[in-house]
N, C-alpha and C positions, 0 to 999 in steps of 0.2 A: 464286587462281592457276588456271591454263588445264588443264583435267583430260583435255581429246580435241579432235580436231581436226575444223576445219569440213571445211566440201563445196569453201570458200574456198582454204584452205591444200591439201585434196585437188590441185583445179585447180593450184592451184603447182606440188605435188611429184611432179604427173604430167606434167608439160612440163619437170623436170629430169631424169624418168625416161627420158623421149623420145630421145635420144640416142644411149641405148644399144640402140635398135632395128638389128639388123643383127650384134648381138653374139651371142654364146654362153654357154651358159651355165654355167658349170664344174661348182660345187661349192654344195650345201645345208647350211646349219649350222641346229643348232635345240637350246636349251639352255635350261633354265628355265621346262620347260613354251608358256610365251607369247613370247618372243624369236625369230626367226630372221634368218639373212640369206642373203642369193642374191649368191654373187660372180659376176660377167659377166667375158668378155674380149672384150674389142675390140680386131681387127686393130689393129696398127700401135700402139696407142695405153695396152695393158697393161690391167690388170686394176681393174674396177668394182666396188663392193659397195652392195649395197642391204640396209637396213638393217629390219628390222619388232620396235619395242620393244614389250614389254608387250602387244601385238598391236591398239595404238592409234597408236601414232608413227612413221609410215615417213618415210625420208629417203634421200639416197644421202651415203653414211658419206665422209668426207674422214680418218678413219683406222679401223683393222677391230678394231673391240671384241674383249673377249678372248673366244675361244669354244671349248667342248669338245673334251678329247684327242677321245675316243670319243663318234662320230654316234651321234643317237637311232636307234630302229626308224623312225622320222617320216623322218628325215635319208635314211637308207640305202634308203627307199622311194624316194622321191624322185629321191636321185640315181640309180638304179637305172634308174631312166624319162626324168627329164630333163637327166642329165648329157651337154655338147657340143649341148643343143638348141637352135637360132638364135632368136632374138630378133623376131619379127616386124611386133608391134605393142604399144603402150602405152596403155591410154585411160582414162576416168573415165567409169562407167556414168551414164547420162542426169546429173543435178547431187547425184548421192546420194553418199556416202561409201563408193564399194567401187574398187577399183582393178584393171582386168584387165591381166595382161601374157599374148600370144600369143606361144607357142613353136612349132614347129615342129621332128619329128625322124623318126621314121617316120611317124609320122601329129599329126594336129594338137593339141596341148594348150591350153591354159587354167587359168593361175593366178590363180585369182580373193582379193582381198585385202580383208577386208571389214573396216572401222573404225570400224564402228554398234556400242552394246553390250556386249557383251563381246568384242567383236573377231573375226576366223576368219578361217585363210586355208584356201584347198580347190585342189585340183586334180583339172580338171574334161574328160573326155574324148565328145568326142559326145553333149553334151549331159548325161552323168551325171558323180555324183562319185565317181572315182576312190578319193578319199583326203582326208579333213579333219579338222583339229585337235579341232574343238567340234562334236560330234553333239549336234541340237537339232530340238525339233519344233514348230512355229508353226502357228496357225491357218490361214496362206495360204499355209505350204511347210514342207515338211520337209528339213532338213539330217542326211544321213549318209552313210557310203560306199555305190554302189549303186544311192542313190535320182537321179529326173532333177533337175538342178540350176535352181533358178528362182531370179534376180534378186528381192531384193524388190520390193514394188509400186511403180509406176512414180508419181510424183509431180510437182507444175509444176516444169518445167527453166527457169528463168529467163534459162540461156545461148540458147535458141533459139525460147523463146517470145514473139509481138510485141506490142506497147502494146495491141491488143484484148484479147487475152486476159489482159495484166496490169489492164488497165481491168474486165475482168470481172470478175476477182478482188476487188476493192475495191468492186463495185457488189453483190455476192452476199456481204460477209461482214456479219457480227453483232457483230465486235467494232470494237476502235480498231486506228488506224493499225499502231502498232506491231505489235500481235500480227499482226492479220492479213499486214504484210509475213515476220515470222517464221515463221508455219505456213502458210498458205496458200500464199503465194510462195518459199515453200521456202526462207528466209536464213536461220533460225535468230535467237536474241535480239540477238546483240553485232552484224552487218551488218543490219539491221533499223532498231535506234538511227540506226546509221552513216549509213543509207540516208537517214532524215528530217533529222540535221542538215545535208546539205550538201542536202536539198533544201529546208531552212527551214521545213517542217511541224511543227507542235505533235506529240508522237508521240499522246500522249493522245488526239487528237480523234478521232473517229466515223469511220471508213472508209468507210461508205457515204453519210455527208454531203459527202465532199470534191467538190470540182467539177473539171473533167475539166482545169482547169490546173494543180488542185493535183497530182491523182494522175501527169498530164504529168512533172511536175517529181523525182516521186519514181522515177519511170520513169528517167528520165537520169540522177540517182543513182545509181543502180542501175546503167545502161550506165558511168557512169566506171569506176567498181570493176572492173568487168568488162574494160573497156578497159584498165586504169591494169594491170592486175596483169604480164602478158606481159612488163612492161619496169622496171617499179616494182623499192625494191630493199627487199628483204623486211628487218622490223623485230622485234627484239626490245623490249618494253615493260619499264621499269625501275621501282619500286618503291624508295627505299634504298638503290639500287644493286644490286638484289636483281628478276632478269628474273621478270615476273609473268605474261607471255602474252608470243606471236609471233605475225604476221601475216605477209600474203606483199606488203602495201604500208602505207606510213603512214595509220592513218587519226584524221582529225579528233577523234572521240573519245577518240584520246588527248591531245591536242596540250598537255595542262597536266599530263603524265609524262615522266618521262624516256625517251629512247630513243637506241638501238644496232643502226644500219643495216649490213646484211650482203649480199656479193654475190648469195648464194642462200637460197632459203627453207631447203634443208637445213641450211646453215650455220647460220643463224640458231634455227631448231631443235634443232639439236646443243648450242646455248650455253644457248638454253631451258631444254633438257634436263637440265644440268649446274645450274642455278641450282637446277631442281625438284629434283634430285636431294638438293643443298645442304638444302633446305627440309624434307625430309622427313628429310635424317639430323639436323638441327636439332630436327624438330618428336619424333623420338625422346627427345631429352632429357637434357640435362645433369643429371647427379643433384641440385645444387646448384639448379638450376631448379627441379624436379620438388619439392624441399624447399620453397621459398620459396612454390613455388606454393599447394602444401597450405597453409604459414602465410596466405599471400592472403588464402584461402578463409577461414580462423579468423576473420581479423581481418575480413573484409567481413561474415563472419556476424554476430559481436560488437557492429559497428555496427551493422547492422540489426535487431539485438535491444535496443539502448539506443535505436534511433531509435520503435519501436515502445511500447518501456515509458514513454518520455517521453509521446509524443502521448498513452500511457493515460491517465496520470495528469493531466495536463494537464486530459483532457476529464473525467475526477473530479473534480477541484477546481473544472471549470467549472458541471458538473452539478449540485455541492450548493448552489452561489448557484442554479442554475437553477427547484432545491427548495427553496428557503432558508427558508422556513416549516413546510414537515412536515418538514425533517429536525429544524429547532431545537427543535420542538414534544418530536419524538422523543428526542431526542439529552436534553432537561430529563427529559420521563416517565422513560428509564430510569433517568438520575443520582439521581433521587426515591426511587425503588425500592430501588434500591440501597445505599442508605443506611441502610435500616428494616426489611431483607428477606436472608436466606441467597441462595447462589447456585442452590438448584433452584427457589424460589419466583421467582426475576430471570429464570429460564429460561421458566417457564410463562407469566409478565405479558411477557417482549418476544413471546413467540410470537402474543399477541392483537392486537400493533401490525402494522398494513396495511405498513409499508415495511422492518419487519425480517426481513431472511432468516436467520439465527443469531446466538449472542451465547455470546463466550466467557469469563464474568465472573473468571475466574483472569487475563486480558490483560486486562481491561478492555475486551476490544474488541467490537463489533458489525459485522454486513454491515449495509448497508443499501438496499435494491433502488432503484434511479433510474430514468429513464424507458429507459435504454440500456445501461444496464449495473450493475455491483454493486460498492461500493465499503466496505472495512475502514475502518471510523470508533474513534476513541478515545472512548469517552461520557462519560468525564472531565471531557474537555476541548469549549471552544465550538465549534460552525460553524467560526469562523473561523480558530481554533488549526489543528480538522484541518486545511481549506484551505490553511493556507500552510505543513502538513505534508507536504501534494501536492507542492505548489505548490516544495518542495525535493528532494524527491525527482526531480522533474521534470528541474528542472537537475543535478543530479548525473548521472541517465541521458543527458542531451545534453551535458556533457562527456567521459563515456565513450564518445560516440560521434563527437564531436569527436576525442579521440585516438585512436582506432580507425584513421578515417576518414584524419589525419596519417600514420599507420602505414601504412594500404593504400598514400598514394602514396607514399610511402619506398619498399615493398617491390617495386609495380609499374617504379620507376624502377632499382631492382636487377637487377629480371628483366629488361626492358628492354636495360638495358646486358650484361647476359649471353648474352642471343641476339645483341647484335647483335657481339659481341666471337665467341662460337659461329659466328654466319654466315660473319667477316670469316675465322677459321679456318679452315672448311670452303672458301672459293674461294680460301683460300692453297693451303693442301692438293692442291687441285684442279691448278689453273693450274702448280705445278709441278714434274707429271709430265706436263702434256700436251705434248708434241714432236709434230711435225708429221712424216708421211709423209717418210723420206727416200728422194736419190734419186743416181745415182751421180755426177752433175755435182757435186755437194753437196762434192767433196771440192777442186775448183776456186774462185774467185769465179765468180759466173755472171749470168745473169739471161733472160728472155725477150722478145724483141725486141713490138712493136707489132705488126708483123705475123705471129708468130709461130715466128720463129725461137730457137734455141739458142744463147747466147753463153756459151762458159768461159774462163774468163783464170787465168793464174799467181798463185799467192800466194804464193810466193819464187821464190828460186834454183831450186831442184829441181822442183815444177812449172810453172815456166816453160819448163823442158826438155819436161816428161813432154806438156803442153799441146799443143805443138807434134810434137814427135815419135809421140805414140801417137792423135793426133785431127785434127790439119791435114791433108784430104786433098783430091783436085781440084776437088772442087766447092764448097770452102769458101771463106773468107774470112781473111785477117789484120789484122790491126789492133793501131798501137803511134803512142806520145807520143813525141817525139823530148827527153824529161825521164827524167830520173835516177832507176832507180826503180818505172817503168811498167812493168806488165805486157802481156807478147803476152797478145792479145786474140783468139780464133777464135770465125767465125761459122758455124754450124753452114749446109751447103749456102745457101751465102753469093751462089752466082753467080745465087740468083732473091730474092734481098734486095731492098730497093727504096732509094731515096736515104737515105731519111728511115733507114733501117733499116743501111746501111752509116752514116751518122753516128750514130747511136747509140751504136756499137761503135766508135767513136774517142771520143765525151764518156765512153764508160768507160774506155779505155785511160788517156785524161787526170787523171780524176778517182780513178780509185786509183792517181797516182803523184804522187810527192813534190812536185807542183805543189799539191795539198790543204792543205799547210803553209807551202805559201809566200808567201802572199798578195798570189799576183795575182788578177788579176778574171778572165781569159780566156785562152785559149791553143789550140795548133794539136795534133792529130795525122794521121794517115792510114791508109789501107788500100790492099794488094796483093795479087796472085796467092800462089798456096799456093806456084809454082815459082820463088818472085822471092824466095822466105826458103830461106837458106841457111845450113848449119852452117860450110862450109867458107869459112877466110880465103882472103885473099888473099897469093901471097909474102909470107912476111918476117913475116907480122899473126899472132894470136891471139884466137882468142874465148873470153871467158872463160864458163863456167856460165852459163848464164840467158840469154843474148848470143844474137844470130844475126846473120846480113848479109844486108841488105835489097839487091837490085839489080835495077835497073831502074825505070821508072816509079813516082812517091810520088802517090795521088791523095792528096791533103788538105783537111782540114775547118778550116778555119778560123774565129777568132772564138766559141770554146766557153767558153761561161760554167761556171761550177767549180759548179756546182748536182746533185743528186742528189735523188730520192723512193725514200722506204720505203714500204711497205704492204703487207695484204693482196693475195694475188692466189690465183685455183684453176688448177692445174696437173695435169691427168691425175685431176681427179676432186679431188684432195687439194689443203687449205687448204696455202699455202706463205707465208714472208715473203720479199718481195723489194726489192733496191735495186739502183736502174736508174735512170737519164735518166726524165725527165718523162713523156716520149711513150709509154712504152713503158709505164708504170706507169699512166698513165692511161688506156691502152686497156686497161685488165684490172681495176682496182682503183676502188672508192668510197671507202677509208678508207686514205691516207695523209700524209704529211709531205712537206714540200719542203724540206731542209737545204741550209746552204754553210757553210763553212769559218767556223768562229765559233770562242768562247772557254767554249760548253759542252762539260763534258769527256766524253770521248766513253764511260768507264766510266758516268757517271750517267745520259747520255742512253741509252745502249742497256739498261738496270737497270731508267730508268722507260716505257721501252717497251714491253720484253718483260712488264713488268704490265702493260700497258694493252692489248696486245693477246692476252695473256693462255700465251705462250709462251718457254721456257728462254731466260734472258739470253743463253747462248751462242748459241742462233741469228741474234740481231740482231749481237750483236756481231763475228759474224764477216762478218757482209755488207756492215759499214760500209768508208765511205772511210777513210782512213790519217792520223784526225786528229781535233783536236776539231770542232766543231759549231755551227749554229744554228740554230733554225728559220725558216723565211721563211712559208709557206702549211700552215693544217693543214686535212685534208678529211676529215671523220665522225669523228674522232680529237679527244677532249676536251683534247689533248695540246697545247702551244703556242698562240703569237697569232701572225697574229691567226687566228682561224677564219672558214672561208670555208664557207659556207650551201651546200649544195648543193637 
């Protein structure tokens, strides 16, 4: 399992960092020694957290860990200095694992985040350091408050370094491929691998043997990675179902594991995380485990002490045919003896024979020294008696380690099933408590347009009123089904929507109303000014709750297939689930469903969703359309057929 993160995944989670350049910075949390987080706020757009676990795993958090009533002295330093400080720049020191974020407040900071070793983060002013977690002193720098602050030693940047100097690299090492692209070229072991299989080099072979189209080839390796990541969509590795590492793009070496594609490296990280987490309250140990295991141990000893006393004896019985004339010789002298002679007289005459090591004439028995070892003979009995006295014993010890052996894989297939029933416990456990960031739309149906606008619509009577009344205002949009049923639909500053984007918010007006049950294929609705929806009737009429009067001009959409997706999407920093028309889900999301109106019921479908995407059934289930279900397309979602490869 993945214990720190590359310089790879660095490059990811500092172009997710990027963003929040131009924001401020509120508030420092810092609990458990090695944890912190930095919440940002960004104008217009609410508040960011950046996450630093164990002071090895940074991410930007998509919900805010639980963290301390009361700030450390770390905390209250901090915010002391950098609370309200702007945000100015993000970057990744040459291709090493440290991460600086530029502040800016009366005078210029530097929070340097370093993820080599034991981890550290420092805040660094004018070149000294202010303030740092882990005071430490190195042969080529010193870390503490005070002292000037130096980068560690600069090493090949592989991001801006060209095929010369990668070429050089390879013509000046000593080792093989592999290694040398690892340390040398600064990848590390696992992009290293990565780097020779897609450039089709043996890793083994000799680095400085290769010829300049071999090293060419690993060169552009190399550039894919590099190119692919920016857009790539960062992957969880699965194991049993059970996440083993994250990367920030698919790579070849895993391609015969399972995998679990995510919009963002942090995402994908977070899930990581939660798997590790699993892993480690697993590897703590169910007591019943922790029993079985000690037996393991007995019973794997016990064989290999039966497997040992077999082959002894074995090679004893082999030995005395080996000697098969001086022991016979022997084995007659003593029985002679012993027949005409007391037992201290039998002591003295075997001590003068060249192959008797002792003789205990109360057992009858004698050692007898062999070319390899020393074996208890009966001198009673022939050569051959003993031999196939061995020669029983032998197999007695190789049945007992035959059932032994029976035993360990009974017990191993126990433990087995006990972790893996432990595991499946621990991401039950897990998965449901994690709720997703809420947010005040959340109490309408809603969703977010393609281009990125705000749609909220009615979920009955009464916010069908509250929808329009407390949220429809000039620069909006409305939109409604001329179906029984349909909810007003408002698009949040609707008047710079684009076509695609006013229909959208009619296939939703459609598609949560009683047309979902009706089974048709297709149908109409429309969208009007804010001042064309009216409370008041007309003489004589009545509008009932939920009702309005549309007058004036209907644009309408017509030809709206009864189709909806679910999936993941990031909204404000935070993982949300969302159900929307196609368009609008697929400019946001790699991992969802394409439903229509089918005869899956809509309890089991949103039950086995919300597992699968690992959040409370009430969240899907309240986003869905007003009916049962089917699947038609599923994308990154093990969920449905058929599946469509992305």
């Amino acid at each position: 399992m993945k214990n720190e993160m590359t310089a790879f995944d660095v490059l990811a989670v500092v172009k997710e960092i990027t963003p929040l350049v131009g924001g401020y910075l509120d508030k420092v949390f810092h609990w458990d020694s090695r944890n912190l987080l930095l919440r940002v706020n960004m104008p217009n757009l609410g508040r960011r957290e950046i996450v630093l676990l164990d002071l090895k795993w940074l991410y930007v958090s998509s919900e805010r860990p639980e963290t301390p009533e009361f700030p450390s002295q770390f905390a209250v330093h901090l915010r002391k200095l950098l609370s309200n400080a702007r945000i100015e720049g993000v970057s990744q020191q040459e291709f090493d694992r440290v991460v600086v974020i530029d502040l800016m407040k009366e005078k210029a900071y530097r929070l340097v985040i370093e993820l080599f070793g034991e981890g550290n983060l420092l805040l660094v002013a004018e070149g000294k350091i202010v303030n740092c977690l882990i005071s430490k002193t190195w042969k080529s720098r010193e870390v503490r408050p005070g002292a000037d602050y130096q980068f560690p030693p600069a090493r090949f940047n592989p991001r801006t370094q060209d095929f010369v100097a990668f070429k050089k690299a390879f013509a000046s090492s000593n080792s093989d491929v592999v290694r040398t692209l690892a340390t040398s070229v600064n990848l590390g072991g696992q992009y290293a691998e990565e780097v020779c299989l897609r450039a089709s080099i043996e890793k083994g072979s000799k680095a400085s043997k290769l010829d300049e189209a071999g090293v060419e080839r690993l060169y552009q390796g190399l550039r894919s990675i590099l190119d692919e990541i920016p857009t790539a969509q960062a992957t969880a590795v699965l194991e049993q179902e059970s996440a083993v590492d994250v990367t920030p793009l698919p790579l070849h070496i895993h391609q015969d594991l399972g995998r679990q594609q995510f919009p963002t490296f942090s995402a994908a990280l977070q899930f990581f995380l939660e798997h590790r987490k699993v892993a480690e309250k697993v590897a703590l140990g169910n007591p019943e485990v922790q029993r079985l295991e000690r037996q393991l141990q007995q019973q794997r000893d016990t064989a290999e002490k039966g497997r040992i006393e077999s082959e002894r004896l074995t090679r004893a019985a082999e030995g005395l045919y080996t000697a098969y004339n001086d022991v016979t010789s022997t084995l007659a002298a003593i029985k002679r003896n012993a027949d005409k002679t007391d037992w201290d007289e039998l002591r003295g005459f075997a001590s003068t024979l060249a192959m008797v090591e002792s003789i205990d004439p109360q057992r009858k028995k004698v050692k007898v020294k062999l070319p390899e070892m020393t074996v208890d003979l009966d001198y009673a009995r022939s050569i051959d008696d003993n031999a196939n006295v061995l020669y029983s014993k032998a197999k007695e010890a190789r049945e007992k380690q035959n059932r032994s052996l029976e035993l360990v894989r009974a017990t191993e297939v126990r433990i087995n099933d006990l972790r893996a029933k432990d595991t499946k416990a621990a991401l039950v456990e897990k998965t449901t408590v994690k709720k997703t960031k809420e947010f005040w739309f959340e109490a309408y149906k809603w969703f977010i347009t393609s281009g990125g606008h705000l749609v909220v619509a009615g979920r009955d009577v009464r916010t069908n009123d509250q929808v329009v009344k407390k949220h429809l205002k000039l620069p909006d949009r409305y939109a409604h089904a001329d179906v029984h049923g349909a909810p007003s639909v408002v698009i949040k500053d609707g008047s710079t929507a684009s076509e695609q984007e006013l229909r959208e918010a009619c296939i939703f007006a459609l598609t949560h109303s009683k047309a979902w049950n009706a089974g048709v294929q297709e149908g109409s609705a429309y969208w009007v000014l804010p001042d064309q929806v009216s409370k008041t009737p007309d003489a004589g009429a009545f509008v009932p709750r939920g009702a309005f009067i549309i007058r004036g001009k209907r644009n309408y959409e017509h030809h709206i297939s009864l189709e909806l997706a679910i999936g993941e999407i990031e909204h404000e920093g935070a993982r949300k689930i969302m159900c929307a028309p196609r368009t609008a889900i697929e400019a946001r999301s790699k991992r969802y469903l394409l439903i229509a109106p089918g005869e899956m019921a809509r309890s089991r479908f949103s039950s086995t969703l919300s597992k699968e995407l690992g959040v409370p059934e009430e969240e899907v289930s309240r986003i869905l359309p007003p009916g049962d279900v089917k699947i038609l397309e599923s994308h990154g979602l093990a969920l449905g057929q058929p599946v469509i490869k992305e």
